[in-house]
C-alpha positions in Angstrom: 9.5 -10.2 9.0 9.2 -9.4 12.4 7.5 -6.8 14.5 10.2 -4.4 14.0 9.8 -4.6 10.0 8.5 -2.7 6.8 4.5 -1.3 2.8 4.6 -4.7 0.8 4.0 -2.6 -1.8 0.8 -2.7 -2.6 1.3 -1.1 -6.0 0.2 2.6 -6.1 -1.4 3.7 -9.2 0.3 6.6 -10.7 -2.3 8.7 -12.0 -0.3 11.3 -14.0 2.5 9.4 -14.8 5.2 11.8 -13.5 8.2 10.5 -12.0 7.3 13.6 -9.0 4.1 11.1 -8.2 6.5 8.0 -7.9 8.2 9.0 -5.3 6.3 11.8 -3.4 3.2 9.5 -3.0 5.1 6.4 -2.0 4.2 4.8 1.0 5.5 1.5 2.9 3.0 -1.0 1.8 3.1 -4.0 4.4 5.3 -7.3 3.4 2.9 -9.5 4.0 1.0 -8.3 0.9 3.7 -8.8 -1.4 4.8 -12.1 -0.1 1.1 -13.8 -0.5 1.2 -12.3 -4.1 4.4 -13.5 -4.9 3.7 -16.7 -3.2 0.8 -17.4 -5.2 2.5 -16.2 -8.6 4.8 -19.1 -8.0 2.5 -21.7 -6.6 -0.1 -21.7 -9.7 2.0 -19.9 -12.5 2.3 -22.8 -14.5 -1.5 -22.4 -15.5 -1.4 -21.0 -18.9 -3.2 -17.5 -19.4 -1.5 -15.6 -21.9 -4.9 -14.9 -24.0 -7.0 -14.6 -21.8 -9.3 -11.4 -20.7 -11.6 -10.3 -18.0 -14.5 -12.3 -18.7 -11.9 -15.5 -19.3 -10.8 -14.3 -15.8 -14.1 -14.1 -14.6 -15.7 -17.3 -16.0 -12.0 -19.1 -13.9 -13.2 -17.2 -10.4 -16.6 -19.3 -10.7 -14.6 -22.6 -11.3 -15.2 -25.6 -8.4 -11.1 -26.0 -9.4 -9.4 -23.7 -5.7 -6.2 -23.1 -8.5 -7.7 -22.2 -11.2 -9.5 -19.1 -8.8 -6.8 -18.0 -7.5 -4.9 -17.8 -10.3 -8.0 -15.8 -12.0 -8.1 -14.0 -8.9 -4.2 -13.0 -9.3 -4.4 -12.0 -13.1 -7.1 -10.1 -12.6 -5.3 -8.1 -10.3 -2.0 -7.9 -12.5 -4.9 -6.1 -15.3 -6.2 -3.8 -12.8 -2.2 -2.6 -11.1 -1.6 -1.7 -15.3 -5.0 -0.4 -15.9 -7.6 0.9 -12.7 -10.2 1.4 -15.4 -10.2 -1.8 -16.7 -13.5 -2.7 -15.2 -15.2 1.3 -15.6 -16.7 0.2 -18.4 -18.6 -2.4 -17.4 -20.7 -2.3 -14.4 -22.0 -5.4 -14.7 -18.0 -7.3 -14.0 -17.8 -4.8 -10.7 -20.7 -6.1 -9.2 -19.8 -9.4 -10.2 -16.5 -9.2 -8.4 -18.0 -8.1 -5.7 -20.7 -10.8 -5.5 -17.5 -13.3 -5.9 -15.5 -11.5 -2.9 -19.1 -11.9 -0.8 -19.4 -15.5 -2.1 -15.7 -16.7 -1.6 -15.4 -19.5 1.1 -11.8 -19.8 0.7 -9.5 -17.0 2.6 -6.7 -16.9 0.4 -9.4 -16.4 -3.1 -11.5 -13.4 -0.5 -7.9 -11.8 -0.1 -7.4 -11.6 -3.8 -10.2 -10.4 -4.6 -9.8 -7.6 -2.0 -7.3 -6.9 -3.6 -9.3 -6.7 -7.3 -11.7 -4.3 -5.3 -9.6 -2.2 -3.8 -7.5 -1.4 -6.9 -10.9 -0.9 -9.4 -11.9 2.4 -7.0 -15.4 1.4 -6.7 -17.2 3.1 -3.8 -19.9 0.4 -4.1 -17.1 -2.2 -2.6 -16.5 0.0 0.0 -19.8 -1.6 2.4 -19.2 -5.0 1.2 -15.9 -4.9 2.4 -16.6 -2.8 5.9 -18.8 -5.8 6.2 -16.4 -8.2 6.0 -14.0 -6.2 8.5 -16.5 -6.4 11.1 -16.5 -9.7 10.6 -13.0 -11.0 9.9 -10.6 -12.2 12.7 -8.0 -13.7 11.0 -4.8 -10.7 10.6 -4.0 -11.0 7.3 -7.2 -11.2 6.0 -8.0 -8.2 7.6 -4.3 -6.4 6.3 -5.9 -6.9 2.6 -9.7 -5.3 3.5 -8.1 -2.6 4.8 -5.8 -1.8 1.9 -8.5 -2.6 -0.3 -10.5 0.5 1.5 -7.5 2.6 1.2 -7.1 1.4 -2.6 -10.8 2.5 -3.0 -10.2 6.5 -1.4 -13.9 6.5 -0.4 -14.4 9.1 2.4 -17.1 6.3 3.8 -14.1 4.4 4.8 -12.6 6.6 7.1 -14.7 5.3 10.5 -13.4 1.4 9.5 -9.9 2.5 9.2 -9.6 4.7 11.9 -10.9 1.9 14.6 -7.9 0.0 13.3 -5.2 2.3 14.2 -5.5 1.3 18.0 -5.4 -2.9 17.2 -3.3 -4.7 19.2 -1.7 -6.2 16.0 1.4 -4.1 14.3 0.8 -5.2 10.8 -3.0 -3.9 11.1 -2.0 -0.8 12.5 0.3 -0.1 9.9 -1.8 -0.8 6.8 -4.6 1.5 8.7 -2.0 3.9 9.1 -1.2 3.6 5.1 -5.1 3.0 4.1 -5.8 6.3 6.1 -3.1 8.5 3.9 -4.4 7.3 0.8 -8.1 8.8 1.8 -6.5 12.0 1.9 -9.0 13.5 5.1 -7.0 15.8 7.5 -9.3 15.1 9.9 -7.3 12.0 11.5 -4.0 13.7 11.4 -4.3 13.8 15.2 -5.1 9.9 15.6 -2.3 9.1 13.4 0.0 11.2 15.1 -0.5 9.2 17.9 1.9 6.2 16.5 4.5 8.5 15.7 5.8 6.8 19.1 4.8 3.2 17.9 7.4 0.7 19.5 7.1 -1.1 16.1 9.5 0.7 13.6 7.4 0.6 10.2 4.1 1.7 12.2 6.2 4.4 13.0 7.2 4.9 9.3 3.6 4.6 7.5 2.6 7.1 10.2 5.1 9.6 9.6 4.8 9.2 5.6 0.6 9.8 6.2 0.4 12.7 8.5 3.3 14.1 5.3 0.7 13.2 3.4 -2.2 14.7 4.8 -0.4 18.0 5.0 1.4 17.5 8.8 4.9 18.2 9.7 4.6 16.1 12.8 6.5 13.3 11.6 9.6 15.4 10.1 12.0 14.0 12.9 10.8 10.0 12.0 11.2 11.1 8.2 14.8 12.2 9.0 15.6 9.1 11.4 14.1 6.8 8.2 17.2 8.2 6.3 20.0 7.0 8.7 21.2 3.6 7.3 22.8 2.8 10.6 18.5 2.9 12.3 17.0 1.7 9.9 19.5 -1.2 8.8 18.9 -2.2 12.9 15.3 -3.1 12.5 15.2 -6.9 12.2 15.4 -9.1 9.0 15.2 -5.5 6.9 16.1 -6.4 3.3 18.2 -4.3 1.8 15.5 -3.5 -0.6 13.3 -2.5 1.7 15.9 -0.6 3.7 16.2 1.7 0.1 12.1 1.9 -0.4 11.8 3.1 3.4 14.3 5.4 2.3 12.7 6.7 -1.3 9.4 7.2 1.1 11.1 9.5 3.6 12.8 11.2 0.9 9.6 12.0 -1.0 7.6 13.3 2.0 10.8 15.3 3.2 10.5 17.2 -0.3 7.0 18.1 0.2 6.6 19.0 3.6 10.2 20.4 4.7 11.3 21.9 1.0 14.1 23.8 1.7 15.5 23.2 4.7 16.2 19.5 3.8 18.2 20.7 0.8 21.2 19.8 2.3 20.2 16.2 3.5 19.2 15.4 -0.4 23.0 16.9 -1.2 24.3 14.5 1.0 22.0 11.7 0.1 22.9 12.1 -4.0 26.5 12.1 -3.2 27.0 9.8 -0.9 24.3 6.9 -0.6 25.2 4.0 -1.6 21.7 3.1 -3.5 21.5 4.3 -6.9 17.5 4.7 -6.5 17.8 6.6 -3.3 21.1 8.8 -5.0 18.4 9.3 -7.2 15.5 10.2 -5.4 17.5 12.9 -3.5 18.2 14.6 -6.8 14.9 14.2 -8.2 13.9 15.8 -4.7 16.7 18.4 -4.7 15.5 19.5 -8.2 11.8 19.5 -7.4 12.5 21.8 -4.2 15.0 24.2 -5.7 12.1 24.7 -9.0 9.3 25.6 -6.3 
């Protein structure tokens, strides 16, 4: 995609299971992320791993075989997206992962397993992978480490993703952007309202939906410009997928920060959008408002 695109999703847990959370804690999660992943679904998926578990997985990420890791690498993931606590238990198979992220020569496997780290919400990842930030100079390497800290919601975090929101490269920018809503500390609401005037349109976007997040009306008027179809389907090679998610997003932070007074944009929205999900979302939204 190109500078002037949209929050691969990086999956967001949803930690009550309410449809409310879906939708009102959505963020834009960069492409990139859900390229790689999908790009390495396809490239080892013929390796066979239906009965397998985490200590299969983890026995795979110390093979000398590169596929056979990063296939481990992305199953272990899948478990952790379905279950966060799936490692809680065991103490022992955090700090291995995390010995395997420090240990992993290969980019791609250190990128996955990021990814493992950031969605088990261990704290104790959070200085191995600050460590590796200061590090890191490829891009998308450093896209993952930062979602990883965001994935994590460790307060420790927020010095490492705040330097980022001043890089020189959109897609880190954005992700620190995103990273920085997830921690959930109202204390950078005035850094991130700084790219509210991004030139790039979905640095724009995850900065708006953060500073929503963090309890700041600031980005209202890039909220409501993320719901005209004729902007946003401008920005180029948008997929009409991620046209509708950047819409779901807006929608979602519009509910909670505006209430009210965007009432009648979610009318509008539920009659007239051509998306079932977004037709959706603006009566889910409509409905939560009006029961406040």
């Amino acid at each position: 995609m190109s500078d002037e695109s949209a929050e691969s999703s990086i999956p967001d847990e949803d930690e009550g299971g309410s449809p409310l959370r879906a939708f009102f804690g959505l963020f834009i999660v960069p492409l990139v992320v859900v390229l790689i992943c999908v790009g390495v679904f396809i490239g080892f998926g013929w390796i066979a791993y239906d009965h397998q578990d985490i200590d299969d997985y983890l026995n795979d990420l110390r093979s000398s075989w590169r596929p056979r890791r990063a296939q481990a690498a992305y199953e272990l993931s899948k478990i952790l997206v379905a279950d966060p606590d799936a490692l809680a238990l065991d103490p022992a198979a955090s700090a291995e992962v995390r010995r395997l992220f420090v240990a992993a020569e290969d980019q791609e496997i250190q990128r996955y397993l990021a990814l493992v780290l950031g969605y088990t919400r261990d704290p104790e990842a959070v200085p191995v992978l600050t460590t590796a930030l200061d590090s890191e100079t490829d891009s998308q390497t450093r896209i993952y480490l930062l979602w990883a800290l965001g994935g994590i919601g460790d307060p420790s975090a927020l010095p490492a993703l705040t330097a980022e929101l001043g890089s020189d490269d959109p897609g880190i920018r954005k992700v620190a952007a995103y990273a920085l809503g997830e921690l959930g500390d109202p204390s950078v609401v005035a850094e991130l309202e700084l790219l509210l005037d991004d030139g790039v349109a979905d640095v724009r976007w995850n900065a708006a939906l953060a500073v929503s997040r963090l309890g700041s009306a600031a980005g209202v008027p890039v909220l409501r410009r993320m719901l005209d179809r004729g902007l946003t389907g401008a920005v180029p090679e948008i997929t009409p997928e991620q046209q509708e998610e950047t819409m779901i997003g807006a929608i979602g932070a519009l509910a909670r920060i505006e209430g009210a007074r965007s009432l009648e944009l979610f009318a509008g929205l539920a009659e007239g959008d051509p998306s079932y999900r977004v037709r959706q979302a603006a009566i889910d939204a409509r409905k939560y408002v009006e029961s406040r």
